[in-house]
C-alpha positions as CSV (number, residue, x, y, z in Angstrom):
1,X,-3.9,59.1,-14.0
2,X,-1.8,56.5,-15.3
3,X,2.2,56.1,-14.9
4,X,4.5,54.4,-16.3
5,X,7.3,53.7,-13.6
6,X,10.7,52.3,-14.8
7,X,12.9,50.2,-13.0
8,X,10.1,49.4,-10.9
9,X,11.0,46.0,-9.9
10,X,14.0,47.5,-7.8
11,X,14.7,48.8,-4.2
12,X,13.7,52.3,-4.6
13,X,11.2,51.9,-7.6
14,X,9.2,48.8,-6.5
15,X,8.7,51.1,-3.4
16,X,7.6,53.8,-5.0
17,X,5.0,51.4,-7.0
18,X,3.8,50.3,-4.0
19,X,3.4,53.4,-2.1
20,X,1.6,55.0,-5.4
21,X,-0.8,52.0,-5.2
22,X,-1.8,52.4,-1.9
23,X,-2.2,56.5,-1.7
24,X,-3.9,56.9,-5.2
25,X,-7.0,54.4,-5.3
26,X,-7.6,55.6,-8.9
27,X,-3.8,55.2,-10.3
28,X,-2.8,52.7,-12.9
29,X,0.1,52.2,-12.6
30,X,2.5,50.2,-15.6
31,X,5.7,48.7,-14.4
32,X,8.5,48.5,-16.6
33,X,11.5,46.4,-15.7
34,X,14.3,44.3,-17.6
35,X,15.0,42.1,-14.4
36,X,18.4,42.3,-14.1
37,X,20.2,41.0,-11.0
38,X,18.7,43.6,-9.0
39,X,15.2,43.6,-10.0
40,X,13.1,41.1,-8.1
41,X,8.8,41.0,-8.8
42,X,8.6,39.0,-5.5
43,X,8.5,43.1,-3.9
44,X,5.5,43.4,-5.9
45,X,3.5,40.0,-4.7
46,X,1.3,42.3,-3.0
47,X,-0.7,43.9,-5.3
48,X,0.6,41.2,-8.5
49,X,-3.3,40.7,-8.9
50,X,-4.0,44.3,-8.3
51,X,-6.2,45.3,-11.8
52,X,-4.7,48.8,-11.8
53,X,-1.1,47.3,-11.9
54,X,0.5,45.7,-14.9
55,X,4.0,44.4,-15.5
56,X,6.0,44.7,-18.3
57,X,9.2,42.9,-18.8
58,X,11.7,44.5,-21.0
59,X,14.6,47.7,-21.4
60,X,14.2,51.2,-21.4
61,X,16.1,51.3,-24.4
62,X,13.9,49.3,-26.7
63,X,12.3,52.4,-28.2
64,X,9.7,49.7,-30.0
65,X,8.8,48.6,-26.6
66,X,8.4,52.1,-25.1
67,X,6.1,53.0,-28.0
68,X,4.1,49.5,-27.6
69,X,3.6,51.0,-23.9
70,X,3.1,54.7,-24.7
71,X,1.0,54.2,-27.4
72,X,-2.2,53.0,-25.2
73,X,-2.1,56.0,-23.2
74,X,0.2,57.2,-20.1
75,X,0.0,60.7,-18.3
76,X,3.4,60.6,-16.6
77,X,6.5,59.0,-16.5
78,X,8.8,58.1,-13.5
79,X,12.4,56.7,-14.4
80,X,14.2,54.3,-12.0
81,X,15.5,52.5,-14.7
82,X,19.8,52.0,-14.1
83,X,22.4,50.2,-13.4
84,X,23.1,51.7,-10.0
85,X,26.0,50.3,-7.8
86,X,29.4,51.6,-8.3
87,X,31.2,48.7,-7.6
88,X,29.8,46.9,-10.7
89,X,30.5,50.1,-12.8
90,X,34.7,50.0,-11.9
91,X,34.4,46.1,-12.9
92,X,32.4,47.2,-16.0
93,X,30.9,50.6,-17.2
94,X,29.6,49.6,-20.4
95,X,26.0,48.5,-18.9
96,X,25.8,51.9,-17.3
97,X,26.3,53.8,-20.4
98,X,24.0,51.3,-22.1
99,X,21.3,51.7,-19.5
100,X,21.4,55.4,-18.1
101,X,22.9,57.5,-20.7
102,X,21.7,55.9,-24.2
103,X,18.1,54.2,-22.0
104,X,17.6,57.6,-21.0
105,X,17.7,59.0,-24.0
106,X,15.6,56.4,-26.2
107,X,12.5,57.0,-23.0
108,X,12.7,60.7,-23.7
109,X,12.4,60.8,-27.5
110,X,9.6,58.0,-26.6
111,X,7.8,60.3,-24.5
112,X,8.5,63.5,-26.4
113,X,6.7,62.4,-29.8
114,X,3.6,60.8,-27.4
115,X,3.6,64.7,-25.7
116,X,4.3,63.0,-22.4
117,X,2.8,65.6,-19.4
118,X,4.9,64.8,-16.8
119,X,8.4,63.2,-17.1
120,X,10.4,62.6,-13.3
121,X,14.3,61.4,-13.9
122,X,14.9,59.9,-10.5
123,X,18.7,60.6,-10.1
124,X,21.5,60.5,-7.7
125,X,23.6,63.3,-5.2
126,X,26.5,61.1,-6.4
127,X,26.7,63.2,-9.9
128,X,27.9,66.0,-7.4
129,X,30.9,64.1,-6.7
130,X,32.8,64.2,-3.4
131,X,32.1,67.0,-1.1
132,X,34.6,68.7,1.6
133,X,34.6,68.0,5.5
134,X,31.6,71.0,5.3
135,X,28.8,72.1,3.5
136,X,26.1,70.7,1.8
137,X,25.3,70.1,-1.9
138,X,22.3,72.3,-3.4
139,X,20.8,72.3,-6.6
140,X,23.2,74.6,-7.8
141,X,26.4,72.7,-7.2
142,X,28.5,71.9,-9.8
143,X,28.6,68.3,-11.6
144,X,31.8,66.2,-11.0
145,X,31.3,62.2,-11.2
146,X,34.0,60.1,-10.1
147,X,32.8,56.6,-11.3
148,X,31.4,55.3,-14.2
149,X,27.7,54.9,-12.3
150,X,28.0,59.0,-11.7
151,X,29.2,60.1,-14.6
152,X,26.5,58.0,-16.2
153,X,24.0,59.1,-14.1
154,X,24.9,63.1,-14.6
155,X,25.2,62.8,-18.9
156,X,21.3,61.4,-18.3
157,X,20.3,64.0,-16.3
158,X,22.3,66.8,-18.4
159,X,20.0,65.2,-21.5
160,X,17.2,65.5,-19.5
161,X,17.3,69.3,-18.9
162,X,18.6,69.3,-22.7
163,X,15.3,67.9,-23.4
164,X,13.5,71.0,-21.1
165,X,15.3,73.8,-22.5
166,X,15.2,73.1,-26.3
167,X,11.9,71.1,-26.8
168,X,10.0,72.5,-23.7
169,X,9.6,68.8,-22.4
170,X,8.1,68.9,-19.1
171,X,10.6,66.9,-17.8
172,X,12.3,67.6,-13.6
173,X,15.0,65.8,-12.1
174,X,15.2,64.5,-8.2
175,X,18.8,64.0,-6.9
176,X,18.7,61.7,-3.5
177,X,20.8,60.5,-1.2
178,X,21.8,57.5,0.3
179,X,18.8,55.2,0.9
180,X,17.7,52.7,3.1
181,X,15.0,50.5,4.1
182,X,13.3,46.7,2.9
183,X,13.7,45.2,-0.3
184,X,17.3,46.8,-0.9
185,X,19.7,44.2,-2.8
186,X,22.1,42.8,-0.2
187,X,25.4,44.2,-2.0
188,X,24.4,48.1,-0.4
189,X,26.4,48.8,2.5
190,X,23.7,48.7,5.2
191,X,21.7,45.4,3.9
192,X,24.8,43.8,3.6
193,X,25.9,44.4,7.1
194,X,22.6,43.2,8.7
195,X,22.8,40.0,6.3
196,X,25.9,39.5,7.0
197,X,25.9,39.7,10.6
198,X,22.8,37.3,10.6
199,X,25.1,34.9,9.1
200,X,27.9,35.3,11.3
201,X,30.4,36.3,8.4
202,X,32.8,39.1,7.9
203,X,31.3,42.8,7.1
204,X,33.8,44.8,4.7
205,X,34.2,48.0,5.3
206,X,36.1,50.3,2.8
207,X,39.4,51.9,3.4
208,X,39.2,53.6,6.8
209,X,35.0,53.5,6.5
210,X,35.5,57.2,7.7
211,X,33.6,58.3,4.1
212,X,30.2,60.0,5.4
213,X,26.6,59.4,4.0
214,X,23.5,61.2,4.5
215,X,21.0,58.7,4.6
216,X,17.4,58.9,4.2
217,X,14.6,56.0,4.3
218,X,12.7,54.6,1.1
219,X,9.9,55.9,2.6
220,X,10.5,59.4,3.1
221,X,12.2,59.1,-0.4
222,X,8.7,57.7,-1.7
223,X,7.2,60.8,-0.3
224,X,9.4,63.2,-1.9
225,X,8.7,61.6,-5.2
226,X,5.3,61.7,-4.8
227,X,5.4,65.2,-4.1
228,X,7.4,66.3,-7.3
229,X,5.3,64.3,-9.7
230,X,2.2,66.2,-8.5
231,X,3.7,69.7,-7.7
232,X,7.4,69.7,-8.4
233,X,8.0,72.5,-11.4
234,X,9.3,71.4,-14.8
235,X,13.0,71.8,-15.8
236,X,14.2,72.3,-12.2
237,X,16.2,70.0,-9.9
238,X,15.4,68.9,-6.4
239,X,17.5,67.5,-4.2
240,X,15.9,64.9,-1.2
241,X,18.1,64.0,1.7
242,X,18.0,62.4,5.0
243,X,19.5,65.5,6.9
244,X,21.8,63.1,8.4
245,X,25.2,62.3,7.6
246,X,27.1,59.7,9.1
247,X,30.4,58.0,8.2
248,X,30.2,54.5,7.1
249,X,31.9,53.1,10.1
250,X,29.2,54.7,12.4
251,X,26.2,53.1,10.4
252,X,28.0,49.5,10.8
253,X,28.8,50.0,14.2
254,X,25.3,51.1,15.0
255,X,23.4,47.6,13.4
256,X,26.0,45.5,15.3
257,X,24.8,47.1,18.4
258,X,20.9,47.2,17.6
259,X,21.8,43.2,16.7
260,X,23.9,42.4,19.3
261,X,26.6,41.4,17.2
262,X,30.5,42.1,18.3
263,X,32.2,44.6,16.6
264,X,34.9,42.0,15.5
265,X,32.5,41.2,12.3
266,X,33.7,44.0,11.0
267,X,37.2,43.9,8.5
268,X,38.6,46.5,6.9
269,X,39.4,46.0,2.9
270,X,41.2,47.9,0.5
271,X,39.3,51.5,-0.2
272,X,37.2,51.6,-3.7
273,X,38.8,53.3,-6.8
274,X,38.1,56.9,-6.8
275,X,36.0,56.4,-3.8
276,X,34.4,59.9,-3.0
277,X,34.5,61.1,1.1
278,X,31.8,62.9,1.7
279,X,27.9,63.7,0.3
280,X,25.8,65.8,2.3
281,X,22.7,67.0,0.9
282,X,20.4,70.5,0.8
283,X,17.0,69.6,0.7
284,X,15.8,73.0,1.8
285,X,14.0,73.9,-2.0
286,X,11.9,71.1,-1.9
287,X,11.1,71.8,1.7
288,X,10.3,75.5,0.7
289,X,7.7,74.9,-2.2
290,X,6.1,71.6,-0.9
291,X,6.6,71.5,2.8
292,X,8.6,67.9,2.5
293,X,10.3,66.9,5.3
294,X,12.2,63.4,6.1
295,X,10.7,61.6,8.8
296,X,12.1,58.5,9.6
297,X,14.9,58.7,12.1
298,X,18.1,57.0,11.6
299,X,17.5,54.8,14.4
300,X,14.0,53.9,14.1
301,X,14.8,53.3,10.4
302,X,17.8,51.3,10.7
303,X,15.9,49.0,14.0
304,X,13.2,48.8,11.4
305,X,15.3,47.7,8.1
306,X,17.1,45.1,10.8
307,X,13.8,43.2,12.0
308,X,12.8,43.4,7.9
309,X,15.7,41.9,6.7
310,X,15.4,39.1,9.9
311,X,11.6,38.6,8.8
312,X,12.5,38.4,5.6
313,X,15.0,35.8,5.1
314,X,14.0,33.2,2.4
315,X,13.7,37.1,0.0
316,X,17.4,37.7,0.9
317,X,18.8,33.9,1.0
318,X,17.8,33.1,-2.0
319,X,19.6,36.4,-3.7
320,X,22.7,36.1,-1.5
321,X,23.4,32.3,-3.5
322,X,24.5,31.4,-6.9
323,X,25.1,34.1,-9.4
324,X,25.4,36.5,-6.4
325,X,27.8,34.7,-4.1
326,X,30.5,34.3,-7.0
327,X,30.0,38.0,-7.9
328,X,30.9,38.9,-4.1
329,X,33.8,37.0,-3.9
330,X,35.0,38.4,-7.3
331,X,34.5,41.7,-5.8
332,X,36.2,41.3,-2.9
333,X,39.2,39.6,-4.6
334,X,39.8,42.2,-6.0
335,X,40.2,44.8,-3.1
């Protein structure tokens, strides 16, 4: 089989590239990527001279490209591709309509006309909106975005299903929760604690950092993924979640403690616009009809992500300079 996997230089997609190379022997796998800020082909060193991997630099809305790609023959499409972090998206949504709403749409009409067999969207429980102090988001929940990175994120996926129910297009569409796990760009809330911490410097924390996550490792993500390329059915949605939600102050305190770092790192800033309280997530479908199950427990993942993230320094040092460093300030300026 080959894939083409978009977005495949990022945190969750450079994973899943990696974890495709390494269970499928026989898999080619194409790697598309513009290399924006987030994007980083040092993930990839492993298997960068791998003959069953090639890269491909470029956007998922250059329809010439796509076809360029297409055209030599690809079974299956996965599609990171997006501008992902909701921060950047208050400070400026047009990339994320660029991107995930008018990307999306170029990739499908790509892979519609080269009869594409298998087309995974790789989406977000954050098109669900915020959710109340209980219950859990299913499948069936309702769409209600509250950023710009949301609402972008749900128009893709409402195109995607579009695509399903009119032209048959044997397209599905994962919604996941908060991950976690190496290789994550140091702006997400738990990679910026640990990095932070390391450095001795001040950890913001939103508003009363009483919002709750459920977070889930890359890993088990990966695994989810896997299973819905193979088995998932066509013109459904599946949601993948950690089973474990925790408010943000929680997750902070617990890395301070696994570090041995004082509590005092942390600050308190001004909450986020439109900053939604709660996602928990219903992974109970995809358990049903594939037997998927997260494995990772918070702990053991978050112990692991630390002692990554210390290993790892030069990979984070170099992205946490520059460019990156006046973006955070702005950022927090602006709080």
């Amino acid at each position: 089989m080959k894939i083409l996997v978009t977005g495949g230089a990022g945190f969750i997609g450079s994973n899943f590239v990696l974890h495709l190379m390494r269970a499928y022997p026989s898999y080619r796998v194409v790697n598309l990527d513009k290399l924006t800020y987030a994007g980083n082909l040092e993930n990839l060193r492993d298997i960068e001279g791998d003959p069953r991997y090639s890269f491909v630099k470029g956007d998922i809305g250059d329809g010439q490209l796509i076809e360029e790609i297409l055209k030599d023959g690809v079974d299956a499409i996965v599609n990171f591709a997006a501008e992902s972090h909701v921060d950047r998206s208050i400070l400026e949504p047009a990339p994320f309509i660029r991107t995930n709403i008018l990307g999306t749409h170029v990739l499908l009409e790509a892979a519609r006309a080269r009869s594409i067999k298998r087309y995974l969207q790789v989406s977000s429980d954050e098109v669900y909106g915020s959710l109340g102090p209980s219950g859990l988001f299913t499948e069936e929940s309702p769409l209600k975005p509250n950023n710009p990175y949301s609402a972008s994120k749900a128009s893709a996926d409402l195109l995607v299903l579009a695509y399903h129910h009119t032209f048959g297009f044997p397209a599905l569409i994962s919604r996941c929760s908060n991950n976690y796990g190496s290789y994550q760009f140091p702006e997400k809330f738990i990679p910026l604690t640990i990095t932070n911490a390391l450095e001795e410097k001040h950890i913001p924390v939103y508003g009363d950092g009483l919002q709750i996550r459920d977070w889930i490792h890359v890993k088990d993500h990966c695994k989810g993924l896997d299973l819905l390329l193979h088995r998932g059915q066509a013109g459904k949605v599946y949601n993948i979640g950690g089973i474990k939600d925790v408010p943000n102050l929680e997750i902070a305190r617990k890395i301070l403690t696994f570090m041995g770092k004082p509590n005092s790192l942390l600050t308190f800033v001004k909450d986020r616009p439109g900053h939604d309280k709660r996602y928990a997530i219903d992974s109970s479908l995809i358990e049903r009809e594939m037997g998927w199950k997260p494995k990772v427990a918070l702990d053991e993942g978050l112990k692991d992500t630390i002692g990554w993230y210390i290993n790892n320094r030069p990979w984070w040092d170099k992205i946490k300079s520059g460019e990156y460093q006046a973006y955070y300030e702005k950022l927090y300026s602006l709080r």
